[in-house]
C-alpha positions in Angstrom: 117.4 96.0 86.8 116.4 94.8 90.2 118.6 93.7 92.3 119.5 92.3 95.9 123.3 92.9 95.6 123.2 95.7 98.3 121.5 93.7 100.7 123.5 93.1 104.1 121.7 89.0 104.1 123.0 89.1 100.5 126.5 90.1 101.2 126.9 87.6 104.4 130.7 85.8 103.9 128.8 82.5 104.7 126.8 82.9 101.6 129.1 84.0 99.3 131.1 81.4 100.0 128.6 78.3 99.0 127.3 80.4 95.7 131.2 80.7 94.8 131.5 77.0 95.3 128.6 76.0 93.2 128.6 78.5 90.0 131.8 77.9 87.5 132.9 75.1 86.2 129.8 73.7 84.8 127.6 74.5 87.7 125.1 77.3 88.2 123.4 78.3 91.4 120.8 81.2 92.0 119.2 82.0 95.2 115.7 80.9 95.1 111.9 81.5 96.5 111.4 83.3 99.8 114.5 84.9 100.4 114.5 86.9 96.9 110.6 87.5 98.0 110.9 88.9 101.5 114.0 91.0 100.5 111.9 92.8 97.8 108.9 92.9 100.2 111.0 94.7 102.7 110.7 92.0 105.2 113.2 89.8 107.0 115.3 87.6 105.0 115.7 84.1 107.5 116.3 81.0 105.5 118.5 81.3 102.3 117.5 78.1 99.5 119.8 77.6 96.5 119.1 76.3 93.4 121.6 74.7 91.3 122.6 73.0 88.2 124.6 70.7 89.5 123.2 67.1 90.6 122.8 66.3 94.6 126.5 64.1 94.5 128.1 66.5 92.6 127.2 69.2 94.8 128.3 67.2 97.9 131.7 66.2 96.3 132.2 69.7 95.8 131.5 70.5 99.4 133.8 67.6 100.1 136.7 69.1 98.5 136.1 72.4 100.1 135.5 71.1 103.9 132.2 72.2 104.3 129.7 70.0 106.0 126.9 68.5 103.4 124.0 66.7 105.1 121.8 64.8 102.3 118.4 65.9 104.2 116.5 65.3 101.1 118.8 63.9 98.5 115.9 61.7 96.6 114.4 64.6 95.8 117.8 66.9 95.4 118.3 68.7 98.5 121.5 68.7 100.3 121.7 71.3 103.3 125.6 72.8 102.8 126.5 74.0 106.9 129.2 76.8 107.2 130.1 78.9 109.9 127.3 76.8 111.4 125.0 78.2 108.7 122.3 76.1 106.7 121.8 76.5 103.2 119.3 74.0 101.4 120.9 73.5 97.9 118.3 71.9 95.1 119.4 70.8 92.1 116.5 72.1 89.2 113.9 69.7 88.6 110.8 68.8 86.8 108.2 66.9 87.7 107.4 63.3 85.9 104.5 62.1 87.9 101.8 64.2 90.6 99.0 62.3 92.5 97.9 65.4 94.7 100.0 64.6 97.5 103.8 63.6 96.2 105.8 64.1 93.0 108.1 61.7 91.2 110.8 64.3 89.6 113.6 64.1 86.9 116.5 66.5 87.7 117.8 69.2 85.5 119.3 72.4 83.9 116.3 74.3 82.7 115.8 77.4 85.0 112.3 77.9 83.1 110.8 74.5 84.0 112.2 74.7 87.4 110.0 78.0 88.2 107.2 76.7 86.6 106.9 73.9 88.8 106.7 75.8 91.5 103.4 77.1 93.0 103.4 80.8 93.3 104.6 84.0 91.3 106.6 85.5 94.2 107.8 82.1 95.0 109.4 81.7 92.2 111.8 84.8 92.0 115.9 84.0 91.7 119.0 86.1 92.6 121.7 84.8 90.6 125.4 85.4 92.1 126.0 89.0 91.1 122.4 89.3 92.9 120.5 90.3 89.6 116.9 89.1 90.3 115.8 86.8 87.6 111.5 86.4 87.0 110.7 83.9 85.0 107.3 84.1 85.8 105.9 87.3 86.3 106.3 87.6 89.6 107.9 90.8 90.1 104.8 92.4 89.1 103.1 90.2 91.7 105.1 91.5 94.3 104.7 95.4 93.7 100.5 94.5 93.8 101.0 92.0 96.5 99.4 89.8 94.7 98.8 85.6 95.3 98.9 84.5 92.3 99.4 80.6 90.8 102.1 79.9 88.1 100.4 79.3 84.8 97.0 77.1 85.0 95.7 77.3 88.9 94.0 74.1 88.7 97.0 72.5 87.3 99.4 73.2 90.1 96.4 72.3 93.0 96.2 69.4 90.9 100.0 68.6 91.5 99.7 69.2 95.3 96.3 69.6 96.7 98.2 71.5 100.0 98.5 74.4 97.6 95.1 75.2 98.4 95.8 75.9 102.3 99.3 77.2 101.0 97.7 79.7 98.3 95.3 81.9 101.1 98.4 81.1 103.5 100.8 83.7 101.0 97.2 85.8 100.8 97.4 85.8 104.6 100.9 86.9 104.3 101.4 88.8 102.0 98.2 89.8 100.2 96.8 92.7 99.6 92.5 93.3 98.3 90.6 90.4 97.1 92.2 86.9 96.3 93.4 86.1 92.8 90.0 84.8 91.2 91.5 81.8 88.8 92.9 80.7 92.2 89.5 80.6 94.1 87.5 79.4 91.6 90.3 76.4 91.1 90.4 75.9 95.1 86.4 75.9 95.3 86.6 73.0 93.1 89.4 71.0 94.3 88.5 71.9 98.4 87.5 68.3 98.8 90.7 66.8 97.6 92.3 68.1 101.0 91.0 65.2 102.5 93.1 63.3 101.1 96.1 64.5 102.4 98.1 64.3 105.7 97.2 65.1 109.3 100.2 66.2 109.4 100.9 68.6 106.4 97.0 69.9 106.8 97.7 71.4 110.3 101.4 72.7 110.0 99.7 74.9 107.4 97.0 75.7 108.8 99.3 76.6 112.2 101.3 78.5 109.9 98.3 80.4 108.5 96.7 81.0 112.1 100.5 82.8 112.5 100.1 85.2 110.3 99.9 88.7 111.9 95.9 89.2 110.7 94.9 85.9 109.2 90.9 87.1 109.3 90.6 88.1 105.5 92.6 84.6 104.4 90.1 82.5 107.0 86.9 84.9 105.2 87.7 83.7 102.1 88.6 79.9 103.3 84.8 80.1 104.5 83.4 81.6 101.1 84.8 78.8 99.4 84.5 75.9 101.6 87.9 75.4 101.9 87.7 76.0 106.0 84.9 73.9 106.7 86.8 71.1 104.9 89.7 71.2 107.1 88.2 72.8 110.2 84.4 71.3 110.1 83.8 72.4 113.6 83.8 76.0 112.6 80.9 76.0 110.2 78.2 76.6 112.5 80.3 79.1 114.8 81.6 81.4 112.7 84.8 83.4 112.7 83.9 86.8 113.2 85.8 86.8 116.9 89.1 86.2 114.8 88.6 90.6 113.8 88.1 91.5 117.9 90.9 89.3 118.6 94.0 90.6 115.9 92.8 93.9 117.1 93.1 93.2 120.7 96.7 91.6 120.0 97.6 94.4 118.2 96.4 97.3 120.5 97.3 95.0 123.6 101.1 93.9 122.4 99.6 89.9 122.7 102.2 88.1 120.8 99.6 86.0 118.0 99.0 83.1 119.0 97.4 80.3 116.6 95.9 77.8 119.3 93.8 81.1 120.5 93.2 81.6 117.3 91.7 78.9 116.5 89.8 78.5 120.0 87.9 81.9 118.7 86.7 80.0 115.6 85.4 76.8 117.2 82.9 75.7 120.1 84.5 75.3 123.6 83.2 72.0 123.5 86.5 69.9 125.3 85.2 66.2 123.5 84.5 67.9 120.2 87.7 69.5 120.4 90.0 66.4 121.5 88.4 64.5 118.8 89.7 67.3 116.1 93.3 67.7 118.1 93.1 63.9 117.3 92.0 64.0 113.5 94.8 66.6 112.9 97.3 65.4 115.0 98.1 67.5 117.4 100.7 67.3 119.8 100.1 66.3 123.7 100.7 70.3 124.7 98.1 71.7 121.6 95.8 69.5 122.9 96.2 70.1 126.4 96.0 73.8 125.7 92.6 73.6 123.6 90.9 71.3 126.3 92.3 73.4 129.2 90.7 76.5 127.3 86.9 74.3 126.9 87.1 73.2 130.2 87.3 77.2 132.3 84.5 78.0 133.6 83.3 81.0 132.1 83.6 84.0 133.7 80.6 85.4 136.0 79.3 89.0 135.0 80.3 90.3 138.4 83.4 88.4 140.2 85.4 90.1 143.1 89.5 88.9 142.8 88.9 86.7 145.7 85.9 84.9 143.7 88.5 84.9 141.0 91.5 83.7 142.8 89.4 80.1 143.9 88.6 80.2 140.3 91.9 80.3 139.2 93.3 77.9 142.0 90.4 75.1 141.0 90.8 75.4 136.8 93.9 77.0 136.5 95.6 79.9 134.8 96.1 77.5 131.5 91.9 77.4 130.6 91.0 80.8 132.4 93.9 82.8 130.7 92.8 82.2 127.2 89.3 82.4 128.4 89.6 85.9 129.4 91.9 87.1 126.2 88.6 85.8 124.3 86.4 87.5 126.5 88.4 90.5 126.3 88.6 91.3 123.0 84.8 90.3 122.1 83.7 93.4 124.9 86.8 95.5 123.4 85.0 95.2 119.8 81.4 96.2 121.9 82.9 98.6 123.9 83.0 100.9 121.1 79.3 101.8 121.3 78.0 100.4 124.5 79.2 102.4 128.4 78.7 98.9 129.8 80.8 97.0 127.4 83.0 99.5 128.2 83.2 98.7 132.1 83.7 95.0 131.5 86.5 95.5 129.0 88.3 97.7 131.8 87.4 94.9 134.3 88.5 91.9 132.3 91.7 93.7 132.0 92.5 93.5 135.4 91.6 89.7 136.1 93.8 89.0 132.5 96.6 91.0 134.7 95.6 89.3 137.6 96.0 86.0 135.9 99.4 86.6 134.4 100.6 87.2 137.7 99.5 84.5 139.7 101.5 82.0 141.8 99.1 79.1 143.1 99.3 78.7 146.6 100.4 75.1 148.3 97.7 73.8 150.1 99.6 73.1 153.7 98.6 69.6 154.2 99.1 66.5 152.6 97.6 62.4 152.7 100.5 61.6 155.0 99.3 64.2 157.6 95.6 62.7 157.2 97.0 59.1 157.6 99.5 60.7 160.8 96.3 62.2 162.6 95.0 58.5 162.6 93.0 58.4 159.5 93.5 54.6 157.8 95.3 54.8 154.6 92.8 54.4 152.0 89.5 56.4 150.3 88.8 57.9 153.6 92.3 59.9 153.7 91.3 61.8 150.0 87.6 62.8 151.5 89.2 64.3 154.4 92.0 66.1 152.7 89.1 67.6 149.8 86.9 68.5 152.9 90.2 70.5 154.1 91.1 72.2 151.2 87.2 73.2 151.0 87.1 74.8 154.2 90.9 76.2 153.1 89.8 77.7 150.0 86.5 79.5 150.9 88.7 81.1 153.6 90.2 82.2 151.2 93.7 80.4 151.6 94.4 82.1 154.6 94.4 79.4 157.4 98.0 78.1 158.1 98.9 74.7 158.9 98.3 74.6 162.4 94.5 75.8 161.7 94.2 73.0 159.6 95.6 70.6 161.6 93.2 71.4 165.0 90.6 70.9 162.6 91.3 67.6 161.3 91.9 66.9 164.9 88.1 68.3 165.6 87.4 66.1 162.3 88.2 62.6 163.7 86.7 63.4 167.3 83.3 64.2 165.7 83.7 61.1 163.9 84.4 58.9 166.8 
């Protein structure tokens, strides 16, 4: 018998308390999805979701009567989150669903644990624990897990069919949690349905796609995303770029200690091209700082073949470290991947690695005069002051920030006489 009893997440007071208030008298509640997968994968157990037996007001007059927070955060479709100890558990009462379109479901609660976890979307997410912590597959999904394989419940067509993010969602898990080649009924049933993705959100597209891009080596997921068409569907500025930087660039995280991040992720799979990119931040909805961070990137200057750290400090005080960072993590782990077989390759990685350093640690410097010293020297307010001031900061900078206020100031001085 497998079980999770053992299990120190299992075990937590919190826990115990809110399956003990939903199972007896009538009700029965089992732990359900991710939790029961990670803890047989051997990986963190975070969130803990409940499924129950008992319907969403029933569960929250329970909670009532035992003075434990219930917020109804998704009570039409049978969530309540139970808070204790300043824990969240989502509770669900079992369901089945009436009516799919591909992007929402119309559901009917109730008690059957077997059409529960065959409405669900994947093997391993459909694993329970009941309250003794016996784990309870319904689906087949134990056997899943030992393979590590992604596998849809029943007919793979049939459950893209009932949410067409199952697609992204399906080589997300692979991404995960996969091991050797994709389940094949699931590519051949995303192949076919890639073009129904259009149809759904901005929003639910790139949260999964962000989430996928997290994964700690999304390269074979984003391979097969490609093979099938999915990628281009949902990312159509990678098609004629390619993702073969995404290999150089998991390895460099991983020798390097990077911490993954998706936004340079994606940057190594699509053109630095700032207005393409701004108008695909747009499509997908990006927030203000994701955009920012993929324009920032297009916009750096790339990086000359030979640069001294002077050359590279005016580089990094006119872009900034936000495009020229990213730049150089790219940059990096492309010569890393060369460097294998090539002595110059070699030199440049060891060179990029100290302008990425030298990146990291810069502090801009503050330009020691502003328009109100322009204006105070007796330059009229107006268009004038900003040419002055840009013609300062010019002579400043290719000095290499070393004149000092006073400098600056007989200059401007020697500035308006000449122009008198």
């Amino acid at each position: 018998m497998t079980s999770v009893a053992d299990d120190a997440w299992f075990q937590d007071p919190s826990l115990q308390r809110i399956l003990a208030l939903l199972n007896g008298e009538g009700g029965e509640a089992r732990i359900a999805g991710g939790a029961v997968r990670n803890a047989l994968m051997g990986l963190p157990v975070t969130d803990v979701d409940i499924a129950t037996t008992l319907l969403p007001e029933d569960v929250v007059k329970r909670a009532a009567q035992a003075k434990i927070k219930a917020v109804p955060t998704g009570i039409e479709h049978g969530t309540v989150t139970l808070v204790t100890d300043g824990k969240p558990f989502e509770v669900t009462t079992l369901r089945r669903d009436v009516e799919t379109d591909g992007r929402r479901a119309k559901v009917a609660f109730g008690t059957d644990w077997q059409a529960d976890a065959e409405r669900r979307d994947l093997t391993i997410n459909a694993l329970y624990a009941d309250v003794q912590g016996k784990v309870i597959d319904l689906v087949g999904g134990l056997g899943d897990i030992e393979t590590r394989t992604i596998r849809f419940i029943g007919d793979a067509a049939q459950r893209i069919a009932e949410d067409h993010l199952r697609i992204l969602r399906f080589f997300r898990f692979f991404a995960l949690y996969g091991h050797g080649r994709p389940d094949a009924d699931g590519l051949r049933a995303s192949a076919r349905a890639k073009d129904k993705l259009s149809s759904l959100s901005a929003e639910r597209i790139w949260a999964e796609t962000k989430k996928l891009l997290g994964a700690a080596d999304p390269s074979r997921a984003l391979l097969w995303m490609r093979q099938v068409g999915a990628l281009t569907e949902i990312l159509p500025e990678t098609e004629k770029w390619g993702i073969d930087a995404i290999h150089g660039l998991v390895a460099a995280e991983q020798a390097l200690g990077w911490v993954p991040d998706p936004l340079l992720r994606l940057a190594a799979i699509v053109p630095p091209d700032a207005e393409r990119l701004e108008a695909m931040a747009g499509r997908l909805k990006m927030s203000k700082a994701e955009t920012a961070k993929l324009t920032d990137w297009a916009r750096a200057p790339t990086l000359p073949d030979e640069v001294t750290d002077v050359g590279f400090d005016r580089l990094l005080y006119r872009h900034g470290v936000e495009g020229l960072v990213p730049r150089l993590k790219l940059a990096l782990s492309s010569s890393r991947t060369a460097a294998e077989d090539d002595p110059v390759a070699m030199r440049k990685t060891a060179r990029l690695s100290v302008l990425l350093q030298r990146a990291q640690a810069y502090t801009r410097p503050v330009f020691p005069l502003t328009g109100a010293d322009v204006v105070a020297a007796g330059v009229p307010a107006g268009k004038r002051v900003g040419e002055v001031l840009k013609l300062l900061e010019d002579f400043w900078v290719e000095r290499n920030f070393v004149p000092d206020r006073s400098v600056l100031t007989d200059r401007l001085q020697g500035m308006i006489s000449d122009s008198l």
